[in-house]
MIDRENMI-154639 format. One record per residue: x, y, z of N, C-alpha, C in turn; residue in three letters. Coordinates in steps of 0.001 Angstrom, whole numbers, plus 500000, padded with zeros to 6 digits. Layout:
<nodes>
XYZXYZXYZALA/...
</nodes>
This chain:
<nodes>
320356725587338642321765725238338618322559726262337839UNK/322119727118337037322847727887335666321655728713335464UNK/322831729041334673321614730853334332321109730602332456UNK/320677731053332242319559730472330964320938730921330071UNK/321609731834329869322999732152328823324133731402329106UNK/324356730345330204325055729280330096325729728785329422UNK/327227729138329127327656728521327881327806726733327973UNK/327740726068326788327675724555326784329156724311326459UNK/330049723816327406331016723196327285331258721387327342UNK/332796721442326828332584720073326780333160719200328343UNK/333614720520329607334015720273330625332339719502331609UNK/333154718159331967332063717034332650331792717434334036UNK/331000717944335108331043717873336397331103716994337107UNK/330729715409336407330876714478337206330973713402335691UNK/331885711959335999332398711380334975331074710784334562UNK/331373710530333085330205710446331976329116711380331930UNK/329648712521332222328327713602332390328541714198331096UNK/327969714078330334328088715045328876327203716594329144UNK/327763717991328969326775718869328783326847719149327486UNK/327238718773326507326714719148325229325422718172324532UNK/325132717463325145324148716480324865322681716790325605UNK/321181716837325222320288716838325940320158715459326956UNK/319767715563327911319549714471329198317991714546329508UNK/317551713209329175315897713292329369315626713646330693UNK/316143713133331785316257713436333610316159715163333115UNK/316969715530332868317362717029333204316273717680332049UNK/315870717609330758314762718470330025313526718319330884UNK/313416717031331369311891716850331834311909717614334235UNK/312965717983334047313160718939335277313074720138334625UNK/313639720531333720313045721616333218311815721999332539UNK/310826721248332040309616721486331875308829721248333189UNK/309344721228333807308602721398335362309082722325336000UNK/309837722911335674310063724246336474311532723786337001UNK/312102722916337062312687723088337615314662723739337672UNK/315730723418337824316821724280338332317794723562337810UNK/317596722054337659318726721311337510318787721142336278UNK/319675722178335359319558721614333741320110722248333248UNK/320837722179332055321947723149331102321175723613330210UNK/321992724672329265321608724833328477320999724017327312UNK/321939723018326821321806722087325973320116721637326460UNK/319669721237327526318554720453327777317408722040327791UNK/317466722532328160316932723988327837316281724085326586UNK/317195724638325694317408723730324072316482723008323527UNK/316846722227324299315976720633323633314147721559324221UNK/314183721077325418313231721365325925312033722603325205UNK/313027723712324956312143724805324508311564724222323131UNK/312105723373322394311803723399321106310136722539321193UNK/309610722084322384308536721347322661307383722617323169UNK/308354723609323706307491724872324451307282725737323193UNK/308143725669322471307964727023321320307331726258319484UNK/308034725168319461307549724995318478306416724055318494UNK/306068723645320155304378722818320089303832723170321009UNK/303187724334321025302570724938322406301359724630322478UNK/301541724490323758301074723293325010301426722115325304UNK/302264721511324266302935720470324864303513720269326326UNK/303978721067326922304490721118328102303220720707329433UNK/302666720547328941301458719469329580301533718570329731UNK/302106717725328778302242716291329223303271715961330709UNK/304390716856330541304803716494331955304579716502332985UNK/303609717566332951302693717791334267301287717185334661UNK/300543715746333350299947715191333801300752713838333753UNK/301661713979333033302513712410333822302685712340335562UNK/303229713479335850303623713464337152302192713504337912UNK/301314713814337796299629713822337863299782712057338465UNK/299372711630337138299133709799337286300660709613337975UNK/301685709396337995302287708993339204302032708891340503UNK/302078710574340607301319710915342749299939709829342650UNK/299409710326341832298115708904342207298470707528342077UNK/299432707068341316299144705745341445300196705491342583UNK/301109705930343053302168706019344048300490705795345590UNK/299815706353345762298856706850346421298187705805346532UNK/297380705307345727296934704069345492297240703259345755UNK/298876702773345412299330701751345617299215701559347601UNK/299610702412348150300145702262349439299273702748350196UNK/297933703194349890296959703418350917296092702348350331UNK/295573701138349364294936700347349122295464698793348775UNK/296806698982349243297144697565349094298514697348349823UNK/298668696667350438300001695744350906301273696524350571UNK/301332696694349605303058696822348916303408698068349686UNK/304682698198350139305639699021350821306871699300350376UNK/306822698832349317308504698572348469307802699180347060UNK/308653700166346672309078700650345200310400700572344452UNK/310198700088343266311385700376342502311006701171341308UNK/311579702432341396311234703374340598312657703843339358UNK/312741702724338393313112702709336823313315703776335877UNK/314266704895336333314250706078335569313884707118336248UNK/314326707325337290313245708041338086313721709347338234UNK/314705710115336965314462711489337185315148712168338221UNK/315210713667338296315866714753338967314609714600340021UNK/315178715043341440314185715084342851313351716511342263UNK/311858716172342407310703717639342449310205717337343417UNK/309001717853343617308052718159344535307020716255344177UNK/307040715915345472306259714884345844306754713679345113UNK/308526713794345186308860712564344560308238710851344993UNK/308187709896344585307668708510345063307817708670346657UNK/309247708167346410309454708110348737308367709318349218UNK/308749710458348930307116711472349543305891711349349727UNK/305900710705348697303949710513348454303669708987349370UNK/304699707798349151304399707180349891304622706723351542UNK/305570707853351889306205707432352986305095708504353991UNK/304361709707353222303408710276353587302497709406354254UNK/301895708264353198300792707546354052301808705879354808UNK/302696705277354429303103704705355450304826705277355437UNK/304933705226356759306241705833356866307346704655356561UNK/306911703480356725307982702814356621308192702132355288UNK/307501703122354011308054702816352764309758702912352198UNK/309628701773351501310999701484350669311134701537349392UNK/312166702984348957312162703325347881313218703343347119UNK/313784702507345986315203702297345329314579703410344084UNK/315310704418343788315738705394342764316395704568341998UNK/316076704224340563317220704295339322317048704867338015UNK/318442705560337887318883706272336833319816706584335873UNK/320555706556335185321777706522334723322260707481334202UNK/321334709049334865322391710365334952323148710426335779UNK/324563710528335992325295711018337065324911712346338244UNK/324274713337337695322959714131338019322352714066339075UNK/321857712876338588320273712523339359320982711661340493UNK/322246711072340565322978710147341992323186711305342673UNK/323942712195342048324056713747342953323064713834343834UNK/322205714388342929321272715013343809320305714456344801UNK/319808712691344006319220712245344934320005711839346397UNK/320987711391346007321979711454347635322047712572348392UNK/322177713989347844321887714654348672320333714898349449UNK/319697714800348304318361714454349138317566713799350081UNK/318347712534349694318044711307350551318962710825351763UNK/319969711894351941321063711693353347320503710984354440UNK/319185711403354708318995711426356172318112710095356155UNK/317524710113355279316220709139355077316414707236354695UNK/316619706222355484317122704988355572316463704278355006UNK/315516704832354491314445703671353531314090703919352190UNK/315619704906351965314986705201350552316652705605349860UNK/317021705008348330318357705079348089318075705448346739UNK/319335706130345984319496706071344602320697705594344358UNK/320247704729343001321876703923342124321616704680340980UNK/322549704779340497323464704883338870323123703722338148UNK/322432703398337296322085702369336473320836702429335132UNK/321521701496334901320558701846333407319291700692332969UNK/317895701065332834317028700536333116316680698917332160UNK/317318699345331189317853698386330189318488697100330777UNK/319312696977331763320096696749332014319669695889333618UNK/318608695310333917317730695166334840318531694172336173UNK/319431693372335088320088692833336190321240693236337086UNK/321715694986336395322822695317337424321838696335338487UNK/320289696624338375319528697036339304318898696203339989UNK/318965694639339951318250693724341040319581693602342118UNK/320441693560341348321866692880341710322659693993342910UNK/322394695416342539322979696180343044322624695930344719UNK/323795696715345463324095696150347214322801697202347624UNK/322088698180347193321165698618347711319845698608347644UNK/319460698114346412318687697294346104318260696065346970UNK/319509695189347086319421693897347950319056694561349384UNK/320096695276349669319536696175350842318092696520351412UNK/317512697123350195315756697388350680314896696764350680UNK/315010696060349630313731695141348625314138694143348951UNK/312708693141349265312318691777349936312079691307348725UNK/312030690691347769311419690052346606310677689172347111UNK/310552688790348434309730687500348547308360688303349354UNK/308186689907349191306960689951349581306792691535348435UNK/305261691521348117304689692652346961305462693741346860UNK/306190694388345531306695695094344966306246695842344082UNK/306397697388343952305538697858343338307004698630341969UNK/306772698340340736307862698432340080307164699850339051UNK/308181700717338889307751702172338129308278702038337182UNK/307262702187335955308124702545334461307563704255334100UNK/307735705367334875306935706080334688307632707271333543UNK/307113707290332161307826707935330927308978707511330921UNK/309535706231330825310998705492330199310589704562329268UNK/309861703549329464309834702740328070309983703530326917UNK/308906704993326652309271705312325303310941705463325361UNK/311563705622325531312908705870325355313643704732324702UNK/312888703631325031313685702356324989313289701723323624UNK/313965701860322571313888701409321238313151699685321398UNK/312794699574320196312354698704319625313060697305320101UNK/314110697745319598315485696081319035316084696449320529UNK/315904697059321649316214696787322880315625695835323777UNK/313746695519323304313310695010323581312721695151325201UNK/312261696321324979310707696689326084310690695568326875UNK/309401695190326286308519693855326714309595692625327528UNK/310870692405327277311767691555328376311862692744329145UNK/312251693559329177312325694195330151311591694469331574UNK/310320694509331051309391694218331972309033692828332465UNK/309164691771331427309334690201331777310262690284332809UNK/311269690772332451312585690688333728311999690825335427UNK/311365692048335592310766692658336802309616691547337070UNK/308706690867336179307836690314336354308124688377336522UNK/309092688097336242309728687511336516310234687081338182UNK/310329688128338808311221688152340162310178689043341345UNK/308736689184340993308392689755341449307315688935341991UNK/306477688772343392305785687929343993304348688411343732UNK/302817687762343882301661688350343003301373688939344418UNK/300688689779344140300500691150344057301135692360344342UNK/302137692029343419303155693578342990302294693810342529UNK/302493695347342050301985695936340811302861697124339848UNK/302979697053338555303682697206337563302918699028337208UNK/303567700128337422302791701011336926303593701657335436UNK/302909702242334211303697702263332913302820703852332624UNK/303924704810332684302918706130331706303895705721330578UNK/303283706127329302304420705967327985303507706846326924UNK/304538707876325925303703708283325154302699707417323841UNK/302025707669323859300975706993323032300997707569321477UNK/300654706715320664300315707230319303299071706849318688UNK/298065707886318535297075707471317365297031707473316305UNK/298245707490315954298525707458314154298108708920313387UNK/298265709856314483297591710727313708299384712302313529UNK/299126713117313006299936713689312757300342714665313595UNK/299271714997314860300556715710316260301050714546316890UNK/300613713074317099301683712113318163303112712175316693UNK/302893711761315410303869712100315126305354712890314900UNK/304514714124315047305635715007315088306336715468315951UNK/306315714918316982306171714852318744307312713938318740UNK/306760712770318040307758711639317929309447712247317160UNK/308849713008316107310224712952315272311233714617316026UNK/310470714828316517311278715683317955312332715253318482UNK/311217714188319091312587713429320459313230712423319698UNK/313259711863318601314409711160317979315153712013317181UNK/315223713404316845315563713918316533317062714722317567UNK/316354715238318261317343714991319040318284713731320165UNK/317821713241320377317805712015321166318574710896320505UNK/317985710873319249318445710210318588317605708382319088UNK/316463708736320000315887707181319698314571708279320617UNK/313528706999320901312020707359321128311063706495320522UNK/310455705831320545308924705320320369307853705047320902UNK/307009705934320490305215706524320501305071704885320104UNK/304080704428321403303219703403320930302078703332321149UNK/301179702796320660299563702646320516299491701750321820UNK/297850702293322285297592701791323201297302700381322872UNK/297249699293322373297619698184322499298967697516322433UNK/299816698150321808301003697872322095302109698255323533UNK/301399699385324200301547699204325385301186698427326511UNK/300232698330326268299658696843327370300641695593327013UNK/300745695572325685301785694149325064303094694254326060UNK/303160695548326384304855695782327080304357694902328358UNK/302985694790328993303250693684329920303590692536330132UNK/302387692016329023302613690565328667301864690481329665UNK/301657688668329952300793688060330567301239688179331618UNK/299814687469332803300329687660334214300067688382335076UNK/299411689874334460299030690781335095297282690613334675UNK/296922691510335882295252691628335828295288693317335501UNK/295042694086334589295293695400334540293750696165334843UNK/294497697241335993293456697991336707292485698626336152UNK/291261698907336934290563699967336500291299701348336696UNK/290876702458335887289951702563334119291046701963332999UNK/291796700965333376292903700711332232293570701488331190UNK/293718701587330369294798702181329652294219703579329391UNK/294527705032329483293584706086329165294619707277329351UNK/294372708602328900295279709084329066296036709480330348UNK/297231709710330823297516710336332342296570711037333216UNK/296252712344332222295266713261332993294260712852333480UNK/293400712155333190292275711017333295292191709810334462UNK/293892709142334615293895708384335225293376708509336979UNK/292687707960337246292117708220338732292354709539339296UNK/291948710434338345291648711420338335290451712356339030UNK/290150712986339969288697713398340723288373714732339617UNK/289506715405339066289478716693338771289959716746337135UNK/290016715843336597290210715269335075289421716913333957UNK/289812717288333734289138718099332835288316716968332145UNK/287338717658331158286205717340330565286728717511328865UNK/286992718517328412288029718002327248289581718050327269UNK/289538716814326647291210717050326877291897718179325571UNK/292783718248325463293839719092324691294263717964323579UNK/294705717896322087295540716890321662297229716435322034UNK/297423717256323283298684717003323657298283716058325019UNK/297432716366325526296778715445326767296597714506326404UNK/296436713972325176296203712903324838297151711683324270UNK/298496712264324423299774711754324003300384711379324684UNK/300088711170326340300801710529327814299955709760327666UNK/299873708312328363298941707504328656299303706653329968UNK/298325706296330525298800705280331928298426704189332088UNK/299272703737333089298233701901333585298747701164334356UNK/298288701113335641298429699941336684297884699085336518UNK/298846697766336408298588696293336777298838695415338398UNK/298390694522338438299084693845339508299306692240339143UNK/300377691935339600300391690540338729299341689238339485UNK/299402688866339080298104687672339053298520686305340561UNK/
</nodes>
């Protein structure tokens, strides 16, 4: 989109678009290579490339355990419907791709609450009738059940497959995660299934400093332990094999053999509810 000397102004391209602010959608397109991102997120971004190298791994085995569990879901079970919760600037093998690959007549609702990411996914998604993006904020669950396109795609009265893929950490404490996902689990018929990457913490001093990064700039973020991520389900769900483990790992054929301590700071997990 911009050239890396980009100056950061306070002029919006589209309303509520801040470019003096980092945008998680837009840093985590740029640690993937990708085009859509300012300076400001540049910025942010490099300070994960330069001041924790190799970090820039984790985004690329998050997106790893996605394509697979996207894969999974729709070549081994029923569900044809996604709602994908944060879902980021369009890359290579977004959800609708991977699943409309093995059935074509997958249904895919995009939500996000960059102005950005409506851009672009509309332009992306012009042609394609089974697959939409809204403007919305994931927090916020009932103006994404509620929304006319949403109602549009999604059957609630048959299996739904709902994406939290790297957003819960974002979502503070006193926002309260765990309803959040009650919300989806709530309205969702058994055998949906709930997929969650979120960064993990072992209490040890690289998930920390990792942590005080992205609240640093961000100004919110929380690293949780792998039992407190499963808690973000709550009951109801039967959670898949190999259960909670890191991304890279997750149904993985080609998993390296040691991981990195930054590989070890994504974590994944498909459920299906009961």
């Amino acid at each position: 989109m911009s050239d890396a000397d980009e100056p950061v102004t306070e002029k919006s391209p589209f309303p509520g678009f801040d470019t003096t602010k980092p945008s998680i959608a837009r840093t985590y397109d740029y640690l993937l290579g990708g085009k859509d991102n300012f300076a400001v997120d540049r910025a942010f971004g490099d300070r994960f490339i330069n001041e924790l190298p190799g970090s820039r791994v984790i985004a690329y085995d998050n997106r790893g355990a996605l394509i697979r569990a996207v894969r999974e879901i729709v070549t081994n079970t029923p569900v044809r419907q996604f709602i994908d919760l944060g879902s980021g600037l369009p890359t290579a093998d977004n959800v609708h791709q991977v699943a409309q690959r093995y059935a074509p007549d997958a249904k895919v609702v995009y939500v996000d609450n960059d102005p950005i990411v409506l851009a672009h996914g509309r332009a992306l998604l012009a042609e394609n009738d089974n697959t939409t993006v809204i403007q919305a904020d994931l927090r916020e669950p009932k103006a994404v059940i509620e929304h006319p396109d949403t109602v549009r795609l999604i059957d609630f009265g048959r299996p739904v497959a709902v994406i939290f893929s790297a957003t819960l950490h974002h979502v503070n404490d006193d926002e309260d995660p765990a309803g959040i996902v009650r919300f989806w689990k709530d309205r969702i018929v058994s055998g949906s299934h709930v997929f969650i990457s979120h960064f993990r913490s072992e209490n040890d001093p690289r998930s920390q400093e990792l942590e005080q990064v992205l609240q640093g700039s961000l100004g919110r973020g929380r690293w949780r332990t792998d039992d407190q991520i499963l808690a973000l389900l709550g009951e109801g769900f039967t959670v898949l094999e190999p259960g909670i483990v890191p991304a890279s790992e997750w149904r993985n054929e080609d998993a390296p053999e040691d991981l990195t301590d930054y590989q070890r700071l994504i974590a994944a997990v498909l459920a299906v509810k009961n």
